[in-house]
N, C-alpha and C positions, 0 to 999 in steps of 0.2 A: 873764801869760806870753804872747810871742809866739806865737801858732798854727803849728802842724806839724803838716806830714802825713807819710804812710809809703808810697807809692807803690809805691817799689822799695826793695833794697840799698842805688842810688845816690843814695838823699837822706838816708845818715848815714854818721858820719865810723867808721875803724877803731875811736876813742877812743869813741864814740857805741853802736855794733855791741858793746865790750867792755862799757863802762857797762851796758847791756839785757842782755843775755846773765849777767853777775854776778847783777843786779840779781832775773834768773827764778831762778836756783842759792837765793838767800839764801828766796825767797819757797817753792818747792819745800822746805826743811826744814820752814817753819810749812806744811805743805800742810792743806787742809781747816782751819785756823782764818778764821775771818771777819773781819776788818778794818773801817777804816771810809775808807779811800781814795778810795773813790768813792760815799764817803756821799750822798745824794741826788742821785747823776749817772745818769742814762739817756744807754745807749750803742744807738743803732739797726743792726741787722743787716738790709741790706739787698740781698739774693738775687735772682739770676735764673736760677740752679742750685739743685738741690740738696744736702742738703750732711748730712754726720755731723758729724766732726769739728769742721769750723769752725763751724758753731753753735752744737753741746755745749759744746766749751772755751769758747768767749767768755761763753755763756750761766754757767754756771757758774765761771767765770772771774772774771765780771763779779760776780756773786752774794757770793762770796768775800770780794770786794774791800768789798761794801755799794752795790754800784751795781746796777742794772737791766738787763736787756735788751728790746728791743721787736725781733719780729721781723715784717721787711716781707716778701714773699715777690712770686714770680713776679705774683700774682695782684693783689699790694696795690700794685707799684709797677711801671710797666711805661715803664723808663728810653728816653727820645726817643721813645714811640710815644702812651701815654694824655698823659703831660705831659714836658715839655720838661726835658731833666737839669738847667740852669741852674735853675729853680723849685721842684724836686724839692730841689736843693742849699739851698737861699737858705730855702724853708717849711723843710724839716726842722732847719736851724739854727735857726729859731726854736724847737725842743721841744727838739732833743738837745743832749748834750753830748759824743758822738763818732759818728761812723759808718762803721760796717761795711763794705764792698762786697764782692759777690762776683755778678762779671760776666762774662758772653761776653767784651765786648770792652773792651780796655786802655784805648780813648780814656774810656771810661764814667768809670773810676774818674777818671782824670786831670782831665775836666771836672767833676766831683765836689768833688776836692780845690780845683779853681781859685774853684768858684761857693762852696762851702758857708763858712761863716765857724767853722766847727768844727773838729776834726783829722779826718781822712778815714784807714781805715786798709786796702790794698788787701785783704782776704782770699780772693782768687785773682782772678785774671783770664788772658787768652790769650796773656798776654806775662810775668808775673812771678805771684811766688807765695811773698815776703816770708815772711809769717810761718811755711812751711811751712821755708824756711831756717836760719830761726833757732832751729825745733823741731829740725831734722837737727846741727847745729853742737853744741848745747847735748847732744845725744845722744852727739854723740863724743868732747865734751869729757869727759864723767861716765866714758865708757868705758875711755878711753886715760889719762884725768887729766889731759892737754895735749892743743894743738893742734901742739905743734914735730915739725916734720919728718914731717908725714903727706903719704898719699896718697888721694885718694879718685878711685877710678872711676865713674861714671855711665854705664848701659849702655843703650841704647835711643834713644827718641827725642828731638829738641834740643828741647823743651818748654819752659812757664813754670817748672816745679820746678827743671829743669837751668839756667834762666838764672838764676834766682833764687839757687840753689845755688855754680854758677861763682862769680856776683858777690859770693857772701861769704867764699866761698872766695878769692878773690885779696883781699880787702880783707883780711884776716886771714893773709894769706901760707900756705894750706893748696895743696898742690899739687895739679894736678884735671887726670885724665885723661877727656874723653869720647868713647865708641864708639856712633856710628849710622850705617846703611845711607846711601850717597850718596844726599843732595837731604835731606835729613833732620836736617841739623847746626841749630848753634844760631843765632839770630837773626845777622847780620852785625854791625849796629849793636850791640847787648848783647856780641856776642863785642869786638867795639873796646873799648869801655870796659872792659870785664874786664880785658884784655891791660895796658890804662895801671896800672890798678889791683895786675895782680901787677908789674908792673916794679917800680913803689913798694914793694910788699912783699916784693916776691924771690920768687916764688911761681914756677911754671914750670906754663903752661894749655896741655896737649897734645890735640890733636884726631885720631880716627883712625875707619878704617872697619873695623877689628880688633880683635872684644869680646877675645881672646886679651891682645894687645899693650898692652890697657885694663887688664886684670885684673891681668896679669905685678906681682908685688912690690907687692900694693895694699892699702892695711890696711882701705877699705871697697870693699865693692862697693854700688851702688845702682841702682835699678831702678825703671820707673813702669811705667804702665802703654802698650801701644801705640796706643792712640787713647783721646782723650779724649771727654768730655763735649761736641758741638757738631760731632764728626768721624764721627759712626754710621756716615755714607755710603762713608768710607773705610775698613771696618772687614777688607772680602775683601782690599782689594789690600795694607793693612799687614800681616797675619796673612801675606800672603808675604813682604814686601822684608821683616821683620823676624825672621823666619822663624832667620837665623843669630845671634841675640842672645840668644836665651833665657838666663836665669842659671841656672845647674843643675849639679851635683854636679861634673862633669866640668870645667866650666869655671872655678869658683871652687878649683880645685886651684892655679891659677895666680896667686891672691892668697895673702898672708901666711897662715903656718898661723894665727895669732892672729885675723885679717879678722874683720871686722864685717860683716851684712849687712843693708839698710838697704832700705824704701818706703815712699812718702807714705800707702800706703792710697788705695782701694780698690785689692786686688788681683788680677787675675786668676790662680789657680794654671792650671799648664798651658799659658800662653801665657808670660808675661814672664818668669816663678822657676818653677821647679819647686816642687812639696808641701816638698820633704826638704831644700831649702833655709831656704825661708822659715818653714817650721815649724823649722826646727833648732835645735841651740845657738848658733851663729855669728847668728844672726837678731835683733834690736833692734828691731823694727817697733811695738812695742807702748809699749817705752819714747820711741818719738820722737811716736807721738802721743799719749800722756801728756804730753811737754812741752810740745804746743801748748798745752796749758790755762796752762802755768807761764810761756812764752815772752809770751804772749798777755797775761797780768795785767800783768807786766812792761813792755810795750808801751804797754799803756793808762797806766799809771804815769807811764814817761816821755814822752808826748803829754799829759797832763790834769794831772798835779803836779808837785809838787820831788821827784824821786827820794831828794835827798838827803836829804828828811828819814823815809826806809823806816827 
């Protein structure tokens, strides 16, 4: 098989994005039985964050499957500073047979996929955040039983989840409303492509600085956190510009009585969602990262085998 990577959203096709997405649903009925798909395949996780989620799921994920994990961490790999990402790419293709990333920065992963002769599969970086998309996607398909004629808001800030999110959202023609404080929107570049992408799908990508007019008639609401991992320094002055975005009781009045409501994890109660949100019924949080683990197998699947023969 030709080698593939998974970068972003924009290195697969809608037909590609529906294939994987199927492909986690079918693997999620057998959940917890063992396979042998990646019978004697070692998949390297390769961290310069910390992490729960993406870990556990691949880790286990992977287990599932009959394959391994090896995890490199901050300390074991220390990308363009102990040794050069190009050597780092090119050694670890000699042992593994996929690898993991989860980097500060976008260029890492991208030099990654270009040197390593394996599949590279981004699991987060400061621009995209793939497979947390395809855990969010696969969460509202299960919920609504379709993707036809949704809306999903994203509330806070233009982040890798939100671009990540956008971009599968318009490849999949789901309509996406984003609300963040001016200077705060999503990448320029990422918002282009999107835009091409819903034309194709008929999708309609609204940007605004009015969690209100985000919220208005929305069957999710979604929400991350206001700084991330790498932004500590920024964490006084976001706590005010974001100050009017809070998701909380009042303002999810203004999404569909039915609304979903939706975060990557981790989350701050009190700043981004209120307790009586995120804890409530309307809340999903829990089912979307359980799908990492399903999205995740899936993933591996279609980068290392024939899906078709699951």
């Amino acid at each position: 098989m030709k080698k593939r990577d998974l970068i972003s959203i924009a290195d697969l096709t809608k037909a590609e994005i529906e294939e994987i997405l199927g492909l986690a649903l079918k693997l999620k009925k057998d959940r917890g039985l063992t396979t042998d798909h990646l019978k004697g395949r070692t998949i390297g996780l390769v961290f310069q964050k910390p992490s729960n989620r993406t870990r556990v799921s691949f880790e286990v994920g992977a287990f599932q499957l009959g394959g391994h994990c090896i995890y490199l961490g901050p300390d074991d790999i220390n990308l363009g500073q102990r040794e050069t990402t190009e050597d780092v790419a090119k050694t670890l293709s000699r042992y593994l047979d996929c690898i993991v990333a989860r980097t500060f920065a976008h260029q890492d992963v991208i030099d990654l996929g270009k040197f390593a002769d394996v599949p590279v599969i981004n699991g987060l970086s400061d621009l995209d955040h793939p497979c947390q998309a395809f855990a969010d996607v696969l969460s509202i398909q299960e919920h609504f039983g379709h993707l036809n004629n949704l809306t999903v808001s994203f509330i806070g800030d233009g982040n890798n989840v939100c671009h990540s999110l956008m971009m599968i959202c318009a490849k999949l023609g789901i309509h996406i409303k984003i609300a963040t404080p001016k200077g705060y929107g999503p990448n320029a570049k990422v918002l282009k492509n999107a835009r091409a992408y819903a034309e194709e799908s008929g999708c309609a990508i609204t940007l605004t600085n009015s969690p209100v007019k985000a919220a208005k008639g929305a069957h999710v609401i979604y929400a991350d956190v206001w700084t991330s991992m790498g932004q500590e320094e920024e964490t006084q002055k976001r706590l005010q510009d974001f100050k009017d975005f809070q998701i909380n009781g009042q303002l999810v009045k203004h999404a569909r009585e039915d609304f979903i409501f939706m975060h990557c994890l981790p989350a701050h109660r009190g700043e981004e969602v209120t307790a009586d949100v995120i804890d409530g019924s309307h809340s999903i949080v829990f089912d979307q990262a359980e799908n990492r683990m399903h999205v995740e197998k899936a993933i591996l699947i279609f980068l290392l085998c024939d899906p078709k023969n699951t």
